[in-house]
VOPA-870512 format. One record per residue (C-alpha): residue number from 1; residue in three letters; x, y, z. Coordinates in Angstrom, 3 decimals. Layout:
// VOPA-870512
+-----+--------+----------+----------+----------+
! num ! residu !       c1 !       c2 !       c3 !
+-----+--------+----------+----------+----------+
! NUM !    ala !        X !        Y !        Z !
...
+-----+--------+----------+----------+----------+
// end
This chain:
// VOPA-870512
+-----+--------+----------+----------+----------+
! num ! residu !       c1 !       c2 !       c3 !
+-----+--------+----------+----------+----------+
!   1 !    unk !  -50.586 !  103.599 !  131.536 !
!   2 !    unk !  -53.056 !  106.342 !  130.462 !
!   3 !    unk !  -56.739 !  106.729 !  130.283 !
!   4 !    unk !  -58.029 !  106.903 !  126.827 !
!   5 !    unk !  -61.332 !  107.849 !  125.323 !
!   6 !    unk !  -61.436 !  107.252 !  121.641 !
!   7 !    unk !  -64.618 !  108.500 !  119.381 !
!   8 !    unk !  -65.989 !  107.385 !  116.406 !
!   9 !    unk !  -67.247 !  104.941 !  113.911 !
!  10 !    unk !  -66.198 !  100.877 !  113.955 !
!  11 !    unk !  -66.975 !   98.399 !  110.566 !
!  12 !    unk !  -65.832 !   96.009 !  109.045 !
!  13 !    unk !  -63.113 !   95.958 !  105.701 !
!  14 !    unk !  -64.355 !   93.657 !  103.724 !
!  15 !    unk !  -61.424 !   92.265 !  101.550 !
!  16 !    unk !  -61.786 !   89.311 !   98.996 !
!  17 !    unk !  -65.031 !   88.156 !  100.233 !
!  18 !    unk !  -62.844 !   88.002 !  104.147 !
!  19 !    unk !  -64.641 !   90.681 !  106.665 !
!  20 !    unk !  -61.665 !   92.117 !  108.857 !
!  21 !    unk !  -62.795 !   94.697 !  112.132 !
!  22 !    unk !  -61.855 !   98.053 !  110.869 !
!  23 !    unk !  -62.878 !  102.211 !  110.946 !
!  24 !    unk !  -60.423 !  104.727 !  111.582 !
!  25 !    unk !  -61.541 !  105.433 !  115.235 !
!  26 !    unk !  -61.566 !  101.487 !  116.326 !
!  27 !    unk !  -58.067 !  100.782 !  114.439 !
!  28 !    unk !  -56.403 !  103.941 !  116.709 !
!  29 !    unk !  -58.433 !  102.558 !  119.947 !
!  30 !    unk !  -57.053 !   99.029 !  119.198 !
!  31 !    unk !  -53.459 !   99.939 !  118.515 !
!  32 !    unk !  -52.806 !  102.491 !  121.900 !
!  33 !    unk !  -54.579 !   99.256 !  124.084 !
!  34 !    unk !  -52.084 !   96.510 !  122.192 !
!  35 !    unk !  -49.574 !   99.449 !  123.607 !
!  36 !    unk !  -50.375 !   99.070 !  126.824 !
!  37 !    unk !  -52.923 !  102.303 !  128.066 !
!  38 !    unk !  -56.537 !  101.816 !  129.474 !
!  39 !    unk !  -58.861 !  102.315 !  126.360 !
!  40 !    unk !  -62.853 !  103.620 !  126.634 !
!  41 !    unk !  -64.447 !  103.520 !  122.670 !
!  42 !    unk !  -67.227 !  105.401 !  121.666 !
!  43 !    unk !  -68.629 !  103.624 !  119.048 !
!  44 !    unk !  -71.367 !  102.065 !  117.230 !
!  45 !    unk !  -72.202 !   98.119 !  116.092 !
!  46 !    unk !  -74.463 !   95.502 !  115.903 !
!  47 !    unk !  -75.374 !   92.357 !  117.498 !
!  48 !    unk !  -74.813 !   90.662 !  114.085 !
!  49 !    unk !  -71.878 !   88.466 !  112.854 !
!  50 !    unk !  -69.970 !   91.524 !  112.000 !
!  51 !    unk !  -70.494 !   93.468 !  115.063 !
!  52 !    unk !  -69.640 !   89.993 !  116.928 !
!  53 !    unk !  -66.552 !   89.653 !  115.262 !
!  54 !    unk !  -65.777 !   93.739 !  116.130 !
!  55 !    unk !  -66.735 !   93.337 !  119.878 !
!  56 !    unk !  -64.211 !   89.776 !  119.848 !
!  57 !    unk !  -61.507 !   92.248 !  118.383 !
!  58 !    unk !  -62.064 !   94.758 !  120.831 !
!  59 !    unk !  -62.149 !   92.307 !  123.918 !
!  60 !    unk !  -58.476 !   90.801 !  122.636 !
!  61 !    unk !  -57.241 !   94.108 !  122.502 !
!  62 !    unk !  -58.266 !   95.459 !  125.740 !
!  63 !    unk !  -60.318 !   97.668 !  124.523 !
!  64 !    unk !  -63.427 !   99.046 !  126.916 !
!  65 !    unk !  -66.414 !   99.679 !  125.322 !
!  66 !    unk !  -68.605 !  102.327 !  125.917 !
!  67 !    unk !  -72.303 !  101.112 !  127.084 !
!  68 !    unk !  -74.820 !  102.141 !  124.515 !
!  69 !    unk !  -72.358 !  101.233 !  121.685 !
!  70 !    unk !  -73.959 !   97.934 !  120.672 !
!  71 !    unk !  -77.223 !   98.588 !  119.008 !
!  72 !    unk !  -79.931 !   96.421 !  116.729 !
!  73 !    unk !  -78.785 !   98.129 !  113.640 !
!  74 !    unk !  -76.861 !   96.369 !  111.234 !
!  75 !    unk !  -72.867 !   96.971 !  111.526 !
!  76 !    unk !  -71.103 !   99.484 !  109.161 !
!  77 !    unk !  -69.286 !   97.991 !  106.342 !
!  78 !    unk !  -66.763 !   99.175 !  103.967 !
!  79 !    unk !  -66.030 !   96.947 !  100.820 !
!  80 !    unk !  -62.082 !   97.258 !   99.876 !
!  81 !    unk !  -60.489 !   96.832 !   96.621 !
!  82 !    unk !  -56.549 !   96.784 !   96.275 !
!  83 !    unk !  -54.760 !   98.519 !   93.337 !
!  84 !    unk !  -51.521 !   97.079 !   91.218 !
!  85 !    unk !  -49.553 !   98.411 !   94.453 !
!  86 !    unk !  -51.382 !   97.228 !   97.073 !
!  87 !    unk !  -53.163 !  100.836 !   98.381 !
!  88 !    unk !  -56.742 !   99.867 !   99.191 !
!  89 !    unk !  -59.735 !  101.958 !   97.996 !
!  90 !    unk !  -63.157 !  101.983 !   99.940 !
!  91 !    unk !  -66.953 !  101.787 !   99.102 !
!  92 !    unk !  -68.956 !  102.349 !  102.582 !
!  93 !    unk !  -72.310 !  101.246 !  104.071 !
!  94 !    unk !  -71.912 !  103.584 !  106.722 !
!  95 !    unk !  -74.232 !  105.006 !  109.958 !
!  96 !    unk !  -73.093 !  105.889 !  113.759 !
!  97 !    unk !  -75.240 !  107.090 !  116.689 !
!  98 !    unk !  -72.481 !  106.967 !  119.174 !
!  99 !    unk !  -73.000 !  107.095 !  122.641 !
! 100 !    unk !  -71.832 !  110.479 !  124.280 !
! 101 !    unk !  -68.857 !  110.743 !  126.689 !
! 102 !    unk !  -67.104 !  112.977 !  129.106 !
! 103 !    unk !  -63.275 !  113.624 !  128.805 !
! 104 !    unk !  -63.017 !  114.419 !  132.692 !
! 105 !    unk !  -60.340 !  115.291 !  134.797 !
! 106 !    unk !  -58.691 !  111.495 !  134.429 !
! 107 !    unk !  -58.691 !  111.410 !  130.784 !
! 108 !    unk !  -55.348 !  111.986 !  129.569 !
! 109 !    unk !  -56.341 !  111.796 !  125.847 !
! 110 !    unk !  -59.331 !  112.315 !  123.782 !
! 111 !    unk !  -59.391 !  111.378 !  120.406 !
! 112 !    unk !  -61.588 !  111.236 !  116.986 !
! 113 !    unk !  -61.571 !  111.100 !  113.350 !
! 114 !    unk !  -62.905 !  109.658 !  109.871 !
! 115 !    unk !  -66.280 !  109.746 !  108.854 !
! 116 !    unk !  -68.533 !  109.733 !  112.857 !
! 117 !    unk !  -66.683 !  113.018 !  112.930 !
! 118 !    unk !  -68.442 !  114.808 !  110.245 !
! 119 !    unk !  -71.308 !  112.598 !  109.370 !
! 120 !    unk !  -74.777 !  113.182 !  112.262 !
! 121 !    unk !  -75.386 !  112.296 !  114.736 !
! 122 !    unk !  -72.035 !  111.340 !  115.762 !
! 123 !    unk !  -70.433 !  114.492 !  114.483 !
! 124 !    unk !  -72.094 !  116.608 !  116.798 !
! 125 !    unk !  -71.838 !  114.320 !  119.980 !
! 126 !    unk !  -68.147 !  114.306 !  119.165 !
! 127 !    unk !  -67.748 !  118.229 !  118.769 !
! 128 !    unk !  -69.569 !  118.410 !  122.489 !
! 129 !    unk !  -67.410 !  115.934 !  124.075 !
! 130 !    unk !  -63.765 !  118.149 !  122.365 !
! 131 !    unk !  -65.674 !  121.198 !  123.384 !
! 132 !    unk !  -66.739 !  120.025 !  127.144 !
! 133 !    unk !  -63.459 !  118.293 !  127.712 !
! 134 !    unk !  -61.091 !  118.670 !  130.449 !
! 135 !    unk !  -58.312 !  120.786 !  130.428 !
! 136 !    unk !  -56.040 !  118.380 !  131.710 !
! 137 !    unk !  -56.985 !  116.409 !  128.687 !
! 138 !    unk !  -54.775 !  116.207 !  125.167 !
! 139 !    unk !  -57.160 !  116.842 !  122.613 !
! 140 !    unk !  -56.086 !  114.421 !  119.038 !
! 141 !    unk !  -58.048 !  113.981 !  115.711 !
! 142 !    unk !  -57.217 !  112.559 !  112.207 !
! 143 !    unk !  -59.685 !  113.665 !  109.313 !
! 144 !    unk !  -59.111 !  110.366 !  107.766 !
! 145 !    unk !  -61.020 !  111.371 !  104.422 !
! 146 !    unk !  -63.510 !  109.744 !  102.439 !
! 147 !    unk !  -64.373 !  111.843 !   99.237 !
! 148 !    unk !  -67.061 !  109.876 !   98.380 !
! 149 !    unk !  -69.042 !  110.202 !  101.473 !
! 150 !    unk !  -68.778 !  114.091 !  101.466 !
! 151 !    unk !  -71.675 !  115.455 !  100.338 !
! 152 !    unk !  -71.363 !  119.126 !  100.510 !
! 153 !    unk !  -67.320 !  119.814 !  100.742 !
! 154 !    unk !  -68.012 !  123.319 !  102.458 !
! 155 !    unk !  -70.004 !  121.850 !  105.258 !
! 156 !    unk !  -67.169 !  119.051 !  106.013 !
! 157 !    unk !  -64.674 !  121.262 !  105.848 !
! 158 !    unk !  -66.051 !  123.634 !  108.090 !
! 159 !    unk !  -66.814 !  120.724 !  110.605 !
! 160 !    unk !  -63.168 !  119.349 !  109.891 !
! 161 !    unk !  -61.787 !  122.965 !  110.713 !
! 162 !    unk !  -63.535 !  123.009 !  114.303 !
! 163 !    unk !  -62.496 !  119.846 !  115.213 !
! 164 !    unk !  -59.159 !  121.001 !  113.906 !
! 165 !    unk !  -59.393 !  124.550 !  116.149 !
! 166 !    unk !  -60.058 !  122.308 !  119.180 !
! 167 !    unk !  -57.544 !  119.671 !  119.353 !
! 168 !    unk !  -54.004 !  119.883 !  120.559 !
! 169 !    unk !  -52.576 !  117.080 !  117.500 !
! 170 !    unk !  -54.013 !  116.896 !  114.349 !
! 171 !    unk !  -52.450 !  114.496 !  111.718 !
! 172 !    unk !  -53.399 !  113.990 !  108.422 !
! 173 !    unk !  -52.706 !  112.440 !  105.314 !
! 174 !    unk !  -50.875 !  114.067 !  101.767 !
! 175 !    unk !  -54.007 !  112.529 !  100.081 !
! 176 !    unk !  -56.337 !  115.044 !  103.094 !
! 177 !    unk !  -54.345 !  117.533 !  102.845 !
! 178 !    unk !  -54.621 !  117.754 !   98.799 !
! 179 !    unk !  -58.830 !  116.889 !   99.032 !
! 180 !    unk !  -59.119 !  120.016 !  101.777 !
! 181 !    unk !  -56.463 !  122.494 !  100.213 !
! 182 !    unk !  -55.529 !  121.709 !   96.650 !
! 183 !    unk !  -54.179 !  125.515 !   96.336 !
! 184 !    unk !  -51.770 !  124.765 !   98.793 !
! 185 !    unk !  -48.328 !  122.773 !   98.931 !
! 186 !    unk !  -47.875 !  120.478 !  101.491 !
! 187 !    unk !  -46.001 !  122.868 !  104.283 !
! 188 !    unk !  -48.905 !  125.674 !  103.273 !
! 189 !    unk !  -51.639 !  122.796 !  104.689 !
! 190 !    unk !  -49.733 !  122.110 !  108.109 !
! 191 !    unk !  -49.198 !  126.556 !  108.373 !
! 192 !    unk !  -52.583 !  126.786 !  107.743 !
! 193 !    unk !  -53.909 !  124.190 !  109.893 !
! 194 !    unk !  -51.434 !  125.155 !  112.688 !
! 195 !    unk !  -53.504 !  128.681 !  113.050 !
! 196 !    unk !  -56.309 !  127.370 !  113.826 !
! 197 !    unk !  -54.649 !  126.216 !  117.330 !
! 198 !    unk !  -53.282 !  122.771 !  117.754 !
! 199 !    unk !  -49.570 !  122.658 !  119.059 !
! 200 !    unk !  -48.555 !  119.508 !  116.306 !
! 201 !    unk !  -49.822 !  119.304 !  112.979 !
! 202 !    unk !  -48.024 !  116.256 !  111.044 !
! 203 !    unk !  -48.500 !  114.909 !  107.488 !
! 204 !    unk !  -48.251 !  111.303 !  106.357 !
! 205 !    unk !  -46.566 !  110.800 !  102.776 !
! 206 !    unk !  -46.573 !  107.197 !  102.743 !
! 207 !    unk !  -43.104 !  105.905 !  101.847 !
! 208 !    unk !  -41.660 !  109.379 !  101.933 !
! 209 !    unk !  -42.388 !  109.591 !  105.422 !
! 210 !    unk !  -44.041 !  112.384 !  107.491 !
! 211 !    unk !  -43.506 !  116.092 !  107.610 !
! 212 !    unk !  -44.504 !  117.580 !  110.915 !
! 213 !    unk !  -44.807 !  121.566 !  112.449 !
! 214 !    unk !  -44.655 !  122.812 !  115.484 !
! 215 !    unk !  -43.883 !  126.559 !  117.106 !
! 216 !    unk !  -42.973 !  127.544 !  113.813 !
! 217 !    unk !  -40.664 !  124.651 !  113.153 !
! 218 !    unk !  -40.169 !  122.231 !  110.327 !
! 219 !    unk !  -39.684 !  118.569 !  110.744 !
! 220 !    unk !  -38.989 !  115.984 !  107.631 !
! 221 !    unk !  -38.824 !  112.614 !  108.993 !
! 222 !    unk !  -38.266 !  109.662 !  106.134 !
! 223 !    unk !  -39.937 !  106.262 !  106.497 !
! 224 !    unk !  -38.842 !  103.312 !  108.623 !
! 225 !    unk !  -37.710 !  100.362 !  106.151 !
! 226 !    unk !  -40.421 !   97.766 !  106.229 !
! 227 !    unk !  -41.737 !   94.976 !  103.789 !
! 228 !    unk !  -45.347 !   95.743 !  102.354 !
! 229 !    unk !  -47.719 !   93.301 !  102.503 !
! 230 !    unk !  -51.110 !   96.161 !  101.981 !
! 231 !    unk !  -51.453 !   99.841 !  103.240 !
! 232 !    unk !  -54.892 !   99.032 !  105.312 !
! 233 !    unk !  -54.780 !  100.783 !  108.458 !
! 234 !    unk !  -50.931 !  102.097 !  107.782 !
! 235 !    unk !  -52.095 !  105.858 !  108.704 !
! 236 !    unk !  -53.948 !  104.656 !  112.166 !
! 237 !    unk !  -51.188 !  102.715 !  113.190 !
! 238 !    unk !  -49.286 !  105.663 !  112.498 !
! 239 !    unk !  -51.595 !  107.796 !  114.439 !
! 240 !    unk !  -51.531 !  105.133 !  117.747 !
! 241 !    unk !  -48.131 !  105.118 !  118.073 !
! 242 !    unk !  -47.365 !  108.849 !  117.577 !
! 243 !    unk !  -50.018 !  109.351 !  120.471 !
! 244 !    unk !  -47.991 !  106.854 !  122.160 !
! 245 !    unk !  -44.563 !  108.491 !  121.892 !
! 246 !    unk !  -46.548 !  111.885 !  123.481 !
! 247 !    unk !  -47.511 !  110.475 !  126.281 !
! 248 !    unk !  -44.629 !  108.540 !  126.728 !
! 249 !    unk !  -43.088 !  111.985 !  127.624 !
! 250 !    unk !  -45.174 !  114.003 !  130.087 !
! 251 !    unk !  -42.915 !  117.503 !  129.553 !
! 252 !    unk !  -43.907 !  116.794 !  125.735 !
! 253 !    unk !  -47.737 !  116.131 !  126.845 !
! 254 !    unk !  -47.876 !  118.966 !  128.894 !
! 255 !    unk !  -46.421 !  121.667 !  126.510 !
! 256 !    unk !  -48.780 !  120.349 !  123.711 !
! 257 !    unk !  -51.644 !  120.180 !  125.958 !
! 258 !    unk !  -50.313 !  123.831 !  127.504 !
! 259 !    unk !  -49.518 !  125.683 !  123.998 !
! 260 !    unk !  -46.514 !  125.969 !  125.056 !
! 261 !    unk !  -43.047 !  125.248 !  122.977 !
! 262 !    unk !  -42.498 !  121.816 !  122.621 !
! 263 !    unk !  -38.659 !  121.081 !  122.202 !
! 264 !    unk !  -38.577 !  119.573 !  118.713 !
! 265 !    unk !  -35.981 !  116.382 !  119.898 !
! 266 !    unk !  -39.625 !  115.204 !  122.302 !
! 267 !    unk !  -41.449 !  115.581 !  118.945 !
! 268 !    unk !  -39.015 !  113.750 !  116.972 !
! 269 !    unk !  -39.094 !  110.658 !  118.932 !
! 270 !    unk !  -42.897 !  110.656 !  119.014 !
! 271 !    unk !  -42.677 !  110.622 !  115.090 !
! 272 !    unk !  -40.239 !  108.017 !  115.256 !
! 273 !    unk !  -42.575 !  105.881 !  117.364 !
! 274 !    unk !  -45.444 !  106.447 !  115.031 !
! 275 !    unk !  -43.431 !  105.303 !  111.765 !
! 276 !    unk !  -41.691 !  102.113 !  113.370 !
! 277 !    unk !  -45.773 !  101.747 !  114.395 !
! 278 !    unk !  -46.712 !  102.218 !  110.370 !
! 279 !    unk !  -44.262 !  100.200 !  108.801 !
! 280 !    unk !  -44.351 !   97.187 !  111.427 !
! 281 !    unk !  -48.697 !   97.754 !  109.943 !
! 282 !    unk !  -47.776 !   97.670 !  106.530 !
! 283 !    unk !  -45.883 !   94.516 !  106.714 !
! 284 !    unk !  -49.231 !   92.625 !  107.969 !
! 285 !    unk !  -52.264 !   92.029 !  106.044 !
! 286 !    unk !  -55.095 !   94.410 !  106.773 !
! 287 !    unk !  -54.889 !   96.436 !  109.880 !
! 288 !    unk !  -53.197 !   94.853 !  112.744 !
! 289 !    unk !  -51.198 !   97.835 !  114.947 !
! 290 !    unk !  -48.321 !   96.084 !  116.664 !
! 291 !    unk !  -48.226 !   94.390 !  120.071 !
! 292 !    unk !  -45.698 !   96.218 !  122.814 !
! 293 !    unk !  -43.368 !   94.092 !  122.636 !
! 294 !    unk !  -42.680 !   94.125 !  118.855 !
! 295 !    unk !  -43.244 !   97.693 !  119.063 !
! 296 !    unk !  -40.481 !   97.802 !  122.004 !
! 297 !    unk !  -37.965 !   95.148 !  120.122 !
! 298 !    unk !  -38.622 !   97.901 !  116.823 !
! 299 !    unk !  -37.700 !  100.794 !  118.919 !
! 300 !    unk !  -34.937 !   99.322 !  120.572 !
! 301 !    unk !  -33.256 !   97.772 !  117.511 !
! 302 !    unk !  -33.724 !  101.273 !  115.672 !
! 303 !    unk !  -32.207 !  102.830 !  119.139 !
! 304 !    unk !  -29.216 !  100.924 !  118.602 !
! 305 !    unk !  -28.172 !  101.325 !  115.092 !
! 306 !    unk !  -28.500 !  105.154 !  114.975 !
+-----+--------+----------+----------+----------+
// end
């Protein structure tokens, strides 16, 4: 089991009139605790019926929450429509003043994304706790965009770039990668984003899969087969159990955290974690990362037919 400090924003999706506990940051805290590692969040909610039901979700998880993260503001919310093939588009009520942290020598993996990452005051708390971290800490973040929150595209990008520079993972969407490079095809955005330093850049394509780089090399990995119910929190889940398969394997851990090679069969099975993670999402309403042991029995069934 790992220690864990997660940063960023918590709300709730609210879907058909039905709140569900959601935000990038919490869905990715949620899904590595249901895995089985020791999880701190950096967050922000209320004491309201929203923030009660986020703190509830949080408890069942396993999730530790940072003190200072429950406030007297009113909890974030983001209203959800589906589309005629069941992708969900967001309108957000949105503020986080989270409290700050320190990755220290016991932290095994730091990670951010979404909108506290680039929105203040939590952006810049959030950029101090990548920059102040511990070596012997993984560095991970997930832009996670939201167009319609951006209100100068130069200045997000340039935050999204730093936080970029100073992680060791950085996975994104097809969708991200389009919004921050539309000049560039998809293996142009993971080169480009590679140079900046982290030692794994992967793209989601939904139910083509995920391309990934690292050293130099080229991974195409197709989609586990799953039934879908909606995509809400498919990416996250995604994101959870890829962080999952890395630290499953500390010589994998160690060369990402190290810049050094990682051998691209370690990085493989880490993507393979992350998609059975995704698809076992996807076949749930809203965003409900798996359990160990369905994760496990997933892996383990895949394991045996390949």
């Amino acid at each position: 089991m790992s220690r864990i400090e997660v940063m960023g924003e918590s709300l709730v999706d609210v879907v058909d009139g039905t709140a569900h506990p959601g935000g990038s940051p919490l869905n990715v805290a949620v899904g590595l605790a249901r895995l089985g590692h020791e999880v701190h969040f950096s967050t922000e909610f209320g004491r309201d019926t929203y923030g009660n039901q986020i703190a509830e979700h949080l408890q069942n998880a396993g999730v530790k929450v940072i003190a200072g993260s429950v406030t007297e503001r009113s909890t974030s919310v983001a209203q959800v429509e589906m589309d005629e093939l069941s992708n969900a588009h967001y309108t957000f009520d949105i503020h986080q003043q989270i409290p700050a942290i320190q990755a220290d020598d016991a932290t095994e993996l730091l990670h951010t994304g979404s909108i506290a990452a680039w929105i203040e005051p939590s952006g810049q708390c959030i950029v101090d706790a990548f920059k102040n971290a511990s070596v012997h800490s993984l560095r991970s973040y997930d832009p996670n965009l939201r167009p319609d929150l951006v209100q100068e595209k130069s200045s997000a990008i340039e935050r999204i770039e730093l936080l970029m520079s100073l992680s060791n993972i950085v996975k994104l969407s097809d969708v991200d990668g389009q919004w921050l490079y539309p000049e560039l095809e998809a293996w142009e955005v993971l080169e480009h984003i590679a140079s900046l330093g982290p030692g794994l850049v992967v793209m989601t394509q939904g139910a083509d899969g995920c391309l990934a780089l690292t050293s130099g090399r080229r991974i195409d990995f197709e989609a586990s087969s799953t039934t879908l119910v909606d995509t809400i929190g498919a990416g996250d889940a995604f994101m959870s159990g890829l962080l999952y398969g890395v630290l499953a394997n500390p010589e994998l851990a160690l060369a990402l955290r190290g810049g050094t090679t990682a051998d691209s069969k370690d990085v493989e099975v880490a993507l393979r974690h992350a998609l059975t993670s995704a698809a076992l999402t996807v076949a749930q309403a809203g965003a409900n990362p798996p359990w160990i042991e369905d994760f496990s029995l997933a892996i383990n069934n895949y394991a045996s037919q390949h």
